[in-house]
MITIRO-146158 format. One record per residue: residue in three letters; x, y, z of N, C-alpha, C in turn. Coordinates in Angstrom, 1 decimal. Layout:
res;nu;nv;nw;cau;cav;caw;cu;cv;cw
ALA;X;Y;Z;X;Y;Z;X;Y;Z
...
This chain:
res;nu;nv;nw;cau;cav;caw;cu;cv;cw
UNK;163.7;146.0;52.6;164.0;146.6;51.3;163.5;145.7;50.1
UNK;162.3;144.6;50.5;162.2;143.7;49.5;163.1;143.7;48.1
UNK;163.0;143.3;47.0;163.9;142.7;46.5;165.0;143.6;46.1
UNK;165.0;144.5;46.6;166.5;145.9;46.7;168.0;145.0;46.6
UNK;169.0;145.3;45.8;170.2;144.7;46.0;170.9;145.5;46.9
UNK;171.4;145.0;48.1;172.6;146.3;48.7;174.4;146.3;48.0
UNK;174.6;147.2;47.4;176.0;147.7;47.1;176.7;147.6;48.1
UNK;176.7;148.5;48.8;177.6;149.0;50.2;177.6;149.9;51.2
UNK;178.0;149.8;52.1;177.9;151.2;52.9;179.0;152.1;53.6
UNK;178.7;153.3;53.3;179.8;154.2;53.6;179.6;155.1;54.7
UNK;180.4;155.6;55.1;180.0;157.1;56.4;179.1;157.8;56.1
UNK;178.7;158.6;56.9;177.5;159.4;56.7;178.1;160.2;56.6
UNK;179.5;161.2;56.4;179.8;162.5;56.5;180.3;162.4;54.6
UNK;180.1;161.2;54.0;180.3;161.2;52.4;179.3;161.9;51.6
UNK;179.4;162.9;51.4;178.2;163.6;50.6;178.1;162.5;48.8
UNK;177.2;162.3;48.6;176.3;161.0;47.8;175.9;162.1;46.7
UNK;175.6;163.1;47.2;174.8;164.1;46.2;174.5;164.3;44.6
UNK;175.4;164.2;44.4;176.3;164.3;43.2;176.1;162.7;42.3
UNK;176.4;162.0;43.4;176.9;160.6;42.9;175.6;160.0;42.6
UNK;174.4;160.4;43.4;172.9;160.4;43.2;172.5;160.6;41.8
UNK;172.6;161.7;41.6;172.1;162.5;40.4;172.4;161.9;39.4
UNK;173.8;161.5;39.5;174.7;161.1;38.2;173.9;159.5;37.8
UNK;173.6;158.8;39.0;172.5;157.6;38.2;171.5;157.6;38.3
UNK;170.9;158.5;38.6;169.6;158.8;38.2;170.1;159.1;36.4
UNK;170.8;159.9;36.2;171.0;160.2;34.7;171.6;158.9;33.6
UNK;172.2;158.0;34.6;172.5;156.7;33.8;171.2;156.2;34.0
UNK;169.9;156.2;34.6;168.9;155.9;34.8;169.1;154.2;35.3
UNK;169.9;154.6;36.8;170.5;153.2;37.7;169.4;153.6;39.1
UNK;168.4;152.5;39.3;166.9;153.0;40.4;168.0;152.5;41.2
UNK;167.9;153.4;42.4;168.9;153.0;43.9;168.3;153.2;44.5
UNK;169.1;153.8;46.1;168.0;154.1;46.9;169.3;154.5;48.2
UNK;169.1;155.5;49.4;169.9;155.4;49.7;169.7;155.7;51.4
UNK;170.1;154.6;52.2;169.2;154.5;53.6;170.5;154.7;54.9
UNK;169.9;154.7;56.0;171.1;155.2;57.3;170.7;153.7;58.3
UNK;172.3;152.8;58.1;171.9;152.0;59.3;173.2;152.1;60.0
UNK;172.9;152.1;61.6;174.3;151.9;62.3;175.3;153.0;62.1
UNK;175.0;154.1;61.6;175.5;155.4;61.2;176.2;155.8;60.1
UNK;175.8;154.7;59.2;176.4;154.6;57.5;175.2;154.6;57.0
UNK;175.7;155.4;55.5;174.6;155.1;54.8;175.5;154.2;53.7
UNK;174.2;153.2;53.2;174.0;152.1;52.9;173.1;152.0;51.3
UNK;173.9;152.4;50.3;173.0;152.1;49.0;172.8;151.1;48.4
UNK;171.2;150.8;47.5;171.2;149.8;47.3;170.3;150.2;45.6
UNK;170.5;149.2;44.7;169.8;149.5;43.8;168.9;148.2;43.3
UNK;168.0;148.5;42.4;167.2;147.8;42.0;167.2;146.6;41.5
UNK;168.4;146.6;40.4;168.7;145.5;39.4;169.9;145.0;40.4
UNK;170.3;143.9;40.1;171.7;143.0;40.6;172.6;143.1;39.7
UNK;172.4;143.6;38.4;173.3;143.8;37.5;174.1;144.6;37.4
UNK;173.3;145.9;38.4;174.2;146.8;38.7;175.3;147.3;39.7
UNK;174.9;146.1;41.1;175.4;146.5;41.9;177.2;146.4;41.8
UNK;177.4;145.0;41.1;179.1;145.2;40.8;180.0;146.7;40.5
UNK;179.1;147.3;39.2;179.6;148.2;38.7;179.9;149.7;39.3
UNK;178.7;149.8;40.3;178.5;150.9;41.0;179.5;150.6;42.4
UNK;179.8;149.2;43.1;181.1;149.1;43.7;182.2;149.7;43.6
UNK;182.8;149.1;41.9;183.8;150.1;41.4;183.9;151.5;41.6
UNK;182.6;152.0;41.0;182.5;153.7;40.7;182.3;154.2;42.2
UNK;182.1;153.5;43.2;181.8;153.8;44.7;183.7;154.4;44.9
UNK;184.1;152.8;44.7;185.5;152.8;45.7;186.2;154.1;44.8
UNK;186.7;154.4;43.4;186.7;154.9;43.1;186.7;156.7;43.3
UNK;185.2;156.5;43.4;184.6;158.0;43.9;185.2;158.5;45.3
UNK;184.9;157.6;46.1;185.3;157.4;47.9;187.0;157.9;47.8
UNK;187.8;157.1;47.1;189.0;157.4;46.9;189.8;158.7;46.3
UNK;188.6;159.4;45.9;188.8;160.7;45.2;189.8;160.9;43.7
UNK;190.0;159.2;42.9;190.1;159.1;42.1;189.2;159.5;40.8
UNK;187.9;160.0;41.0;187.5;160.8;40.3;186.4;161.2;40.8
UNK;186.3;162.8;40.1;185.1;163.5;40.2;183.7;163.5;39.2
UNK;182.6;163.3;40.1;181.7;163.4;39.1;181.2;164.9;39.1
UNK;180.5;165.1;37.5;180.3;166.4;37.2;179.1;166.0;36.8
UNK;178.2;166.9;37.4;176.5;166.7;37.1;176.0;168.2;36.6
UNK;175.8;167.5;34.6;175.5;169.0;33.8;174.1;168.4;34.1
UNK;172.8;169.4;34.5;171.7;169.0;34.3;171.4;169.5;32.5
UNK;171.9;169.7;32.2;171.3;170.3;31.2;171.7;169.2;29.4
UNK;172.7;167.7;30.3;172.9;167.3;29.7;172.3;165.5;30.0
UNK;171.6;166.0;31.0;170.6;164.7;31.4;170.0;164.5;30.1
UNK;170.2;162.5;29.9;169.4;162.6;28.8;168.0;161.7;28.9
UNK;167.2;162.6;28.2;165.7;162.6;28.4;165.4;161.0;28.5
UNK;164.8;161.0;29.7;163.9;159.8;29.7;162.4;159.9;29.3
UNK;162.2;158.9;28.7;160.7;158.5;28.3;159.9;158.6;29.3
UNK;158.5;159.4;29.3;157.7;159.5;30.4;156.7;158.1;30.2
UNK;157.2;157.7;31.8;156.3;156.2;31.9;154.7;156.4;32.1
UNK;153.9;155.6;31.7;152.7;155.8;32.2;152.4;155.9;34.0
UNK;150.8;157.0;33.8;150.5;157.0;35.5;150.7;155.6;36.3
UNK;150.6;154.5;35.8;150.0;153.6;36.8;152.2;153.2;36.7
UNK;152.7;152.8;36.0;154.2;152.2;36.4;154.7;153.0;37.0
UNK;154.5;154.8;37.2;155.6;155.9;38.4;154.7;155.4;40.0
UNK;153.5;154.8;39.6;152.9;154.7;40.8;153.4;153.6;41.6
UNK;153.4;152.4;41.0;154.1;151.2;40.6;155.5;151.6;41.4
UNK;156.2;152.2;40.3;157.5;152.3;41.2;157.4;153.1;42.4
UNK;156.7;154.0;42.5;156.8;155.1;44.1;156.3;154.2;45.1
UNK;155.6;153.3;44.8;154.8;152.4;45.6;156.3;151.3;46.5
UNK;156.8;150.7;45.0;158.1;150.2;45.5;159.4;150.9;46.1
UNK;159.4;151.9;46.3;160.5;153.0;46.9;160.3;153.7;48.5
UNK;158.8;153.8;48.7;158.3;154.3;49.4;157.0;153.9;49.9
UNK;157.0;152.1;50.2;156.0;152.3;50.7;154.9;152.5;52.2
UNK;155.8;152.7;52.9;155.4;153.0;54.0;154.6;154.8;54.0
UNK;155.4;155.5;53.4;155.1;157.0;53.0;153.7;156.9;53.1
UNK;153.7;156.0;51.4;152.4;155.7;50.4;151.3;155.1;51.4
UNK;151.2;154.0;52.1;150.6;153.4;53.1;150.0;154.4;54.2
UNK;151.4;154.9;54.5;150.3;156.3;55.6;149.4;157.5;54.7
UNK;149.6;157.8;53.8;148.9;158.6;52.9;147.6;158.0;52.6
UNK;147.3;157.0;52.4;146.3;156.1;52.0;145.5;156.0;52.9
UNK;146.2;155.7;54.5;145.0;154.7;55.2;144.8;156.8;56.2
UNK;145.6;157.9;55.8;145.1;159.1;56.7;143.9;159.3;55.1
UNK;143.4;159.1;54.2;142.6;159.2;53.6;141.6;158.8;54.3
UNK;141.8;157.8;54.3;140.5;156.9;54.7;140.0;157.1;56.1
UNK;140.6;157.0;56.8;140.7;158.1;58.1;139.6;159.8;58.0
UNK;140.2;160.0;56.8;139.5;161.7;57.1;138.0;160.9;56.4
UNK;137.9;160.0;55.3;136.3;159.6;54.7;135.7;159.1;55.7
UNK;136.1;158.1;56.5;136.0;157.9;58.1;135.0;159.1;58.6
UNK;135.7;160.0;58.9;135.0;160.8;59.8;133.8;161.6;59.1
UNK;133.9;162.0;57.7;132.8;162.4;57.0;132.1;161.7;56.9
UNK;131.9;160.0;56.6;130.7;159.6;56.5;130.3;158.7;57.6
UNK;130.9;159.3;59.3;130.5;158.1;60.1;130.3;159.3;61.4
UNK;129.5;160.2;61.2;129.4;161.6;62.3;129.2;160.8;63.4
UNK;128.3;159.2;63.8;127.6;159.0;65.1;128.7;158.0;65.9
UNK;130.2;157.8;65.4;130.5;157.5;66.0;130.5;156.0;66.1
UNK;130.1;155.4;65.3;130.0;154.2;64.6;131.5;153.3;65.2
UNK;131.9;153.0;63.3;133.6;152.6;63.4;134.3;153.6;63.8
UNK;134.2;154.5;64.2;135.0;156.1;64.0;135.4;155.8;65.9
UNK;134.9;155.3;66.6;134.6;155.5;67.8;135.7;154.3;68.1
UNK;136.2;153.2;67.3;136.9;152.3;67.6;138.5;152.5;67.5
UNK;138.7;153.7;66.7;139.9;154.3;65.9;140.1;155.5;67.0
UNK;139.3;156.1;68.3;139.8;157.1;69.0;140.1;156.3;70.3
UNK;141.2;157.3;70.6;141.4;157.3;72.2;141.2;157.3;73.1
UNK;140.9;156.1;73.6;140.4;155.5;75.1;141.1;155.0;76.0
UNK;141.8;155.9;77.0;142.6;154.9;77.9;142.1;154.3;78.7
UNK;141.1;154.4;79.4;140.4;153.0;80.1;140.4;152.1;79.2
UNK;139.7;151.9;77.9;139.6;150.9;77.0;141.1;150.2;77.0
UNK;142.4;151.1;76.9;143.7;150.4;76.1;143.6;149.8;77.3
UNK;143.6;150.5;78.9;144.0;149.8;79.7;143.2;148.2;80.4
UNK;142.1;148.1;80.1;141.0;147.5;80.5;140.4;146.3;79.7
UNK;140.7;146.5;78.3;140.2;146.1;77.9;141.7;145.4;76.7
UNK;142.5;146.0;76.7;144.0;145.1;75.9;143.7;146.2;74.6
UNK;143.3;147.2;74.1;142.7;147.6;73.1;143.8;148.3;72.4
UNK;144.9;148.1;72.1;146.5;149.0;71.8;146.1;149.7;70.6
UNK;145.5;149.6;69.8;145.7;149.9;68.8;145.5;151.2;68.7
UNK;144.5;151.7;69.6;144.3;153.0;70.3;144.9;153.7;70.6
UNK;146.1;153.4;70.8;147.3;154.3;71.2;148.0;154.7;69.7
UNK;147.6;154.7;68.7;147.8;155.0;67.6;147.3;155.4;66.3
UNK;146.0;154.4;66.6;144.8;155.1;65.5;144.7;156.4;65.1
UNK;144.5;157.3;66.3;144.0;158.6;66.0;144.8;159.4;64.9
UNK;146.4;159.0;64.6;146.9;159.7;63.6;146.0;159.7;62.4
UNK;145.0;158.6;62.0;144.5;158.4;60.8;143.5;159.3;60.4
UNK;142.7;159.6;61.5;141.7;160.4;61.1;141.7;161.9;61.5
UNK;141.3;162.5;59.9;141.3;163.5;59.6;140.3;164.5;60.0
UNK;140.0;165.5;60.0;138.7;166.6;59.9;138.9;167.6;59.3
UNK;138.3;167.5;57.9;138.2;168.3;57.2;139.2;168.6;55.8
UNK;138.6;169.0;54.8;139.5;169.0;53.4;140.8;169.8;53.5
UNK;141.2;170.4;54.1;142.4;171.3;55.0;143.0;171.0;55.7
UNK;143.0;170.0;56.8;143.6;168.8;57.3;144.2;167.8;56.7
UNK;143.5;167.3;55.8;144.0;166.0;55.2;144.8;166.9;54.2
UNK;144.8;167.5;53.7;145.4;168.0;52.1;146.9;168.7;52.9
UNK;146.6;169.4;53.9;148.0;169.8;54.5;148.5;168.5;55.4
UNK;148.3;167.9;56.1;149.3;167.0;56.8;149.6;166.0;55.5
UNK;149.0;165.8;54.7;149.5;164.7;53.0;150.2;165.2;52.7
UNK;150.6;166.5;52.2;151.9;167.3;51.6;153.1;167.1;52.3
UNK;152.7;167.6;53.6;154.1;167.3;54.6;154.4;165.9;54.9
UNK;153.5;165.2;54.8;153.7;163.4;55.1;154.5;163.0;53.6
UNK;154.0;163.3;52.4;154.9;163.5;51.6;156.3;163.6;51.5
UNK;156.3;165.2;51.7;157.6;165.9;51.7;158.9;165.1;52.4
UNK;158.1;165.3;53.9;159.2;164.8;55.0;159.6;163.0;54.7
UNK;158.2;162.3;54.7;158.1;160.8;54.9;159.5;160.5;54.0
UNK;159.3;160.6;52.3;159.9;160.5;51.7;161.3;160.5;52.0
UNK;161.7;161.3;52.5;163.3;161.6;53.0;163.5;160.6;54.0
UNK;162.4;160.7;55.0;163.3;159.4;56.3;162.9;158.3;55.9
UNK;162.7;157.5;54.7;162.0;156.3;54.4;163.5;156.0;53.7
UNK;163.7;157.2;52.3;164.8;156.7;52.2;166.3;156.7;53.2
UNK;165.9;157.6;54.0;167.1;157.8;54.8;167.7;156.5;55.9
UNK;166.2;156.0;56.5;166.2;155.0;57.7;165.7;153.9;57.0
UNK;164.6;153.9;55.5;164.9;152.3;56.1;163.0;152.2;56.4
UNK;162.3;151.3;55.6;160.9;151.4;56.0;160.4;150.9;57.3
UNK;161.0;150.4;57.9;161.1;149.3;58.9;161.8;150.1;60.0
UNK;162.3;150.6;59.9;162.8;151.7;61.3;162.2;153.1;61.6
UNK;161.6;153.5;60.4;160.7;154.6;60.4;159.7;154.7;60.9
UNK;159.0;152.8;60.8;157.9;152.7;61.2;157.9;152.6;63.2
UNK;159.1;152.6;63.3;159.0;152.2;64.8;159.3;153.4;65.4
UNK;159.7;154.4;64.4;160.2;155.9;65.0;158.6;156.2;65.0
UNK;157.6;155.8;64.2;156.4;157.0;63.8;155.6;156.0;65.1
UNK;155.2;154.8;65.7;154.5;154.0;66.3;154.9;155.0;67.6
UNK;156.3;154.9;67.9;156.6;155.5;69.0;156.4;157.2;69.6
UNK;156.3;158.0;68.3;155.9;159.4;68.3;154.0;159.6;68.3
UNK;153.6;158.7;67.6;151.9;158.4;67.8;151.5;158.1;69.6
UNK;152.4;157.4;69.5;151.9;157.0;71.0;151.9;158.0;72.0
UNK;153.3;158.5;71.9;154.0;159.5;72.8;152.5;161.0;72.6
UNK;152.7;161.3;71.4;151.6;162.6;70.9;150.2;162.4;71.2
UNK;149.7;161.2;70.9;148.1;161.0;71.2;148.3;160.6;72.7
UNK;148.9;160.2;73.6;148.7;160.0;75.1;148.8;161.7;75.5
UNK;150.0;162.6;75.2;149.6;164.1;76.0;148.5;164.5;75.6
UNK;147.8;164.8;74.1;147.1;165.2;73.7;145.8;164.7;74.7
UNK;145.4;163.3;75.1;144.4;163.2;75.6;144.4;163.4;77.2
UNK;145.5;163.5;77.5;145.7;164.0;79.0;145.7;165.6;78.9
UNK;145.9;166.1;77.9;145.5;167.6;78.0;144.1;167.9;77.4
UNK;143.5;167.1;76.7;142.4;167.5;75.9;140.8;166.2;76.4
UNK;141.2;165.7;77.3;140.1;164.6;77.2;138.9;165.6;77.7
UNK;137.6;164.8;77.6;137.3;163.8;76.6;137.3;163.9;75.3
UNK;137.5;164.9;75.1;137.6;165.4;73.4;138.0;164.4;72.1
UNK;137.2;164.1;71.2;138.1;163.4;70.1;138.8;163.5;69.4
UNK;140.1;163.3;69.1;141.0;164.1;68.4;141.6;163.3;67.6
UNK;142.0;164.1;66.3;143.3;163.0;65.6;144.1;164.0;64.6
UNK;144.9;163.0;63.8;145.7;163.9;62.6;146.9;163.7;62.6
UNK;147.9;163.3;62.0;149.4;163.0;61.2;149.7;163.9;61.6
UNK;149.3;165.3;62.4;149.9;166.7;62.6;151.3;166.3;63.7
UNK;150.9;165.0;65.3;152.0;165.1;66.1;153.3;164.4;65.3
UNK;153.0;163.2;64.2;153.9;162.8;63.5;154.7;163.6;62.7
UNK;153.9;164.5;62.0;155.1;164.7;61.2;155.7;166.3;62.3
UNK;155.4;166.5;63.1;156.2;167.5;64.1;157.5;166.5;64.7
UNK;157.2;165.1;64.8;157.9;164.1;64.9;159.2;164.4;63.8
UNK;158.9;164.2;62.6;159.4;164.5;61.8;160.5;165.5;61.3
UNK;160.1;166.6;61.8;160.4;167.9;61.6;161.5;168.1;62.7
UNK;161.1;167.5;63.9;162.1;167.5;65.1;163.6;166.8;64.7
UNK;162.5;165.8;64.2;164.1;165.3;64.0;165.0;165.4;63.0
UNK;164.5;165.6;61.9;165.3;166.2;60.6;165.9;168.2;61.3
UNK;165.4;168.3;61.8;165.5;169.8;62.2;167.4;169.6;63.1
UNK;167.5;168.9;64.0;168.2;168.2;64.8;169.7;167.7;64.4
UNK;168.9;166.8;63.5;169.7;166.0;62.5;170.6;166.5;62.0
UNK;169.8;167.9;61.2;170.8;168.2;60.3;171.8;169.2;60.4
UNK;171.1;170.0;62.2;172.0;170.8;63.1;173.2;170.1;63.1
UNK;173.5;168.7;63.8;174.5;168.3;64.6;175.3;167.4;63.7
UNK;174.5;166.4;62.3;175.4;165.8;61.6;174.7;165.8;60.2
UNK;174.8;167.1;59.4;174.0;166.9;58.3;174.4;165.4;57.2
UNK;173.2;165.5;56.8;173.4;164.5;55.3;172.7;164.8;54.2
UNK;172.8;164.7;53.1;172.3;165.2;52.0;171.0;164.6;51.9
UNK;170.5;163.4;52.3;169.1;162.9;52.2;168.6;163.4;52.7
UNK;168.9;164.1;54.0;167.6;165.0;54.7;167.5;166.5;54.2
UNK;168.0;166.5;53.3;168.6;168.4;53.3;167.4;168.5;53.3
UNK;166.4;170.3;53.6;165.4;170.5;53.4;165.4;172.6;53.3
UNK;165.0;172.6;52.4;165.2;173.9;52.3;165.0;175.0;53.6
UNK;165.7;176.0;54.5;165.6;175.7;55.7;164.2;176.5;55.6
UNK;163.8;176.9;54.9;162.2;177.9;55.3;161.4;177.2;55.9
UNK;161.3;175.8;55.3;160.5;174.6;55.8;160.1;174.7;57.2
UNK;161.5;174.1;57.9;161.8;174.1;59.4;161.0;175.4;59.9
UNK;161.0;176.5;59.7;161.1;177.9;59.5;159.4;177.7;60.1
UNK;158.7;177.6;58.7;157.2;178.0;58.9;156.2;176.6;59.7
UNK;157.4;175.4;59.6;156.9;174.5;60.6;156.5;175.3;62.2
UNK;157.7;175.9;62.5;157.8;176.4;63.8;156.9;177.6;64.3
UNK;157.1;178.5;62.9;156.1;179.3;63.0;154.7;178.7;63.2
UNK;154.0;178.1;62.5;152.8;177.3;62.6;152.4;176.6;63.7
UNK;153.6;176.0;64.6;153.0;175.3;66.2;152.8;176.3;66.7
UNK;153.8;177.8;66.8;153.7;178.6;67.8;152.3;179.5;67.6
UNK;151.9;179.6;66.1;150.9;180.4;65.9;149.4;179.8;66.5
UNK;149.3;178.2;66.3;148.7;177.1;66.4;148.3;177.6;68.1
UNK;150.0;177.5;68.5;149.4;177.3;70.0;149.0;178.8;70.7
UNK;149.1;179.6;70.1;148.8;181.2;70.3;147.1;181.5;70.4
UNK;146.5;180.5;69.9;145.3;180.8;70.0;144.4;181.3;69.1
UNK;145.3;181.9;67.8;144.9;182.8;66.3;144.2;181.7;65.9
UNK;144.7;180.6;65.5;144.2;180.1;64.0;142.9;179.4;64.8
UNK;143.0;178.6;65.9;141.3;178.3;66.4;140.2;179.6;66.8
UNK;140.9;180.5;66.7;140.1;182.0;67.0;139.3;182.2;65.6
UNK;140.0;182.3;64.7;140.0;182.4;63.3;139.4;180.9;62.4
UNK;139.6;180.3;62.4;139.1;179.3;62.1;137.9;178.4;62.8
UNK;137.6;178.8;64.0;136.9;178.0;64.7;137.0;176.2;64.6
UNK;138.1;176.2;64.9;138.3;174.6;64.8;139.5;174.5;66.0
UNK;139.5;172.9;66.8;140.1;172.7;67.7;141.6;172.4;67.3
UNK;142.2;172.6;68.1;144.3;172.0;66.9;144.7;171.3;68.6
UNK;145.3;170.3;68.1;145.6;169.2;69.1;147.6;169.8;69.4
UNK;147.6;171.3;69.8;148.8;171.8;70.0;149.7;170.8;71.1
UNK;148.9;169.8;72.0;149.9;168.7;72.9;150.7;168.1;72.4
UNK;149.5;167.8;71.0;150.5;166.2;70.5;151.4;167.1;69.3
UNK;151.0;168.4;68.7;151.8;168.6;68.1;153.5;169.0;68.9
UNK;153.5;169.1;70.1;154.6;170.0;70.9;155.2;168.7;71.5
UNK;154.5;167.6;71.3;155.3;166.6;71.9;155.9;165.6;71.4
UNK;155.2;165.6;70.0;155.8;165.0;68.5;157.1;165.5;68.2
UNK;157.1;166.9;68.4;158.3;168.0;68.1;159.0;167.5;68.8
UNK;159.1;167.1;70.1;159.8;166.9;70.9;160.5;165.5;70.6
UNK;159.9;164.5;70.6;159.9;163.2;70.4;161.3;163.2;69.1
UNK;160.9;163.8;67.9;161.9;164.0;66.7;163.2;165.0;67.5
UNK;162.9;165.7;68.7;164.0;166.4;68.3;164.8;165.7;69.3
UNK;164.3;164.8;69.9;165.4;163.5;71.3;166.2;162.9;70.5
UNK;165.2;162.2;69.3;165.7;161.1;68.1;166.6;161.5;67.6
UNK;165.9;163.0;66.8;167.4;163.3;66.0;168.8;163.6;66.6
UNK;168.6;164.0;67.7;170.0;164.2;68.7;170.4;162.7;69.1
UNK;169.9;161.9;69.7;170.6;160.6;69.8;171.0;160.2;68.5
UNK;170.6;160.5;67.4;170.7;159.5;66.2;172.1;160.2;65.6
UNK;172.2;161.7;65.8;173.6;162.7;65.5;175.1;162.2;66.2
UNK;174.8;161.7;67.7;175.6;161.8;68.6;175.9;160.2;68.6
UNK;175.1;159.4;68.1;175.6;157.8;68.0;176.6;157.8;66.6
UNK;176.1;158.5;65.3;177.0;158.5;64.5;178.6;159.0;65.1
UNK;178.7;160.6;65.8;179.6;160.8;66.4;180.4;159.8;67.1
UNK;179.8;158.7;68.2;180.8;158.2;68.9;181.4;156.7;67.9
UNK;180.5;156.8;66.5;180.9;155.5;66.4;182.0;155.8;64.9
UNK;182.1;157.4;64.7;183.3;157.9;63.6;184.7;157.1;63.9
């Protein structure tokens, strides 16, 4: 959490929601993450964390309610582009980091058609095995194909990343996403070799699995997600794997790793529901 202060941590069944809002509107930067089946807030400054103690135990105790008028939020000054970047960078940077390097990934593949560096970043399992080459077992999320690719797995790497970064923690997310890459780009090349393939698409099915899961068996307000989301996720693997959109598009979709990603989130989110459960 680099230099993050932690306040405290409370159950996961404490809806925060409310209590969120209301320091965003005292304009107190927090942040609010899930370890060991608590979530666990932490804020910016150290100046604040005493005070929000109070207002925690307080709140928790049901000695008072907060009321959140949006309409009595008082206006903050809009910071320049480069300090919200600055800060998103500091809140989220693992999100930000995968957004960046699946960029470079898709410029990758536009300006290196013969397979160049592009060739060191795909999937070889004789190489991982043969040769020590691991990194292979994960690269392929990076690279993109095509302005429609990149622009839709960024949105959803966005959307979702954001929530489990604050939810888990940059450092636990990253071992959930190493382990869904791995898991997604090994079926995919056992169902698709020798073919070259890549794309953020098995992760963030990773994603979706497990927020999908999650919020079946022990919701929390960091994950909420409007349910349509879930909705046209699902719709989209099945249409994916139906055979329309590469009929129609003439382009290949790596439906293994996307169906195995899904999978991978939806094991996690169920272990991660049912450990909170035994440890209430």
């Amino acid at each position: 959490m680099g230099d993050w202060v932690k306040v405290t941590a409370v159950p996961a069944d404490v809806d925060l929601g409310d209590l969120s809002r209301y320091l965003y509107q005292q304009r107190i930067a927090h942040r609010v993450t899930e370890e060991v089946g608590r979530q666990v807030i932490w804020v910016e400054r150290r100046e604040d964390a005493e005070p929000l103690q109070q207002l925690l135990r307080r709140f928790i105790a049901g000695d008072i309610v907060i009321e959140v008028n949006p309409s009595a939020a008082p206006a903050l000054p809009a910071a320049p582009p480069w300090a919200r970047l600055a800060r998103s960078w500091q809140q989220l940077p693992l999100t930000l980091s995968l957004m960046v390097l699946s960029i470079c990934g898709a410029l990758l593949v536009e300006l290196d058609g013969t397979l160049g560096w592009l060739y060191f970043l795909t999937y070889e399992a004789p190489r991982v095995v043969q040769q020590g080459e691991l990194w292979r077992l994960v690269t392929p999320i990076f690279l993109h194909f095509g302005i429609f690719h990149i622009v839709f797995n960024s949105l959803w790497l966005w959307v979702l990343g954001q929530k489990l970064e604050s939810f888990m923690g940059p450092w636990r997310l990253l071992g959930f996403i190493i382990l869904t890459a791995v898991v997604s780009n090994t079926c995919q090349y056992l169902w698709s070799r020798p073919v070259t393939f890549g794309g953020m698409s098995g992760v963030i099915y990773g994603f979706i699995g497990y927020i999908w899961l999650r919020q079946r068996l022990a919701p929390v307000s960091q994950l909420a997600l409007p349910s349509g989301y879930i909705g046209f996720m699902l719709f989209w693997l099945v249409l994916c794997m139906s055979g329309v959109v590469t009929w129609v598009a003439q382009v290949g979709i790596a439906n293994a790793a996307h169906f195995s990603g899904l999978l991978v989130g939806v094991i996690a989110g169920t272990w991660s529901a049912r450990r909170q459960a035994s440890q209430s």
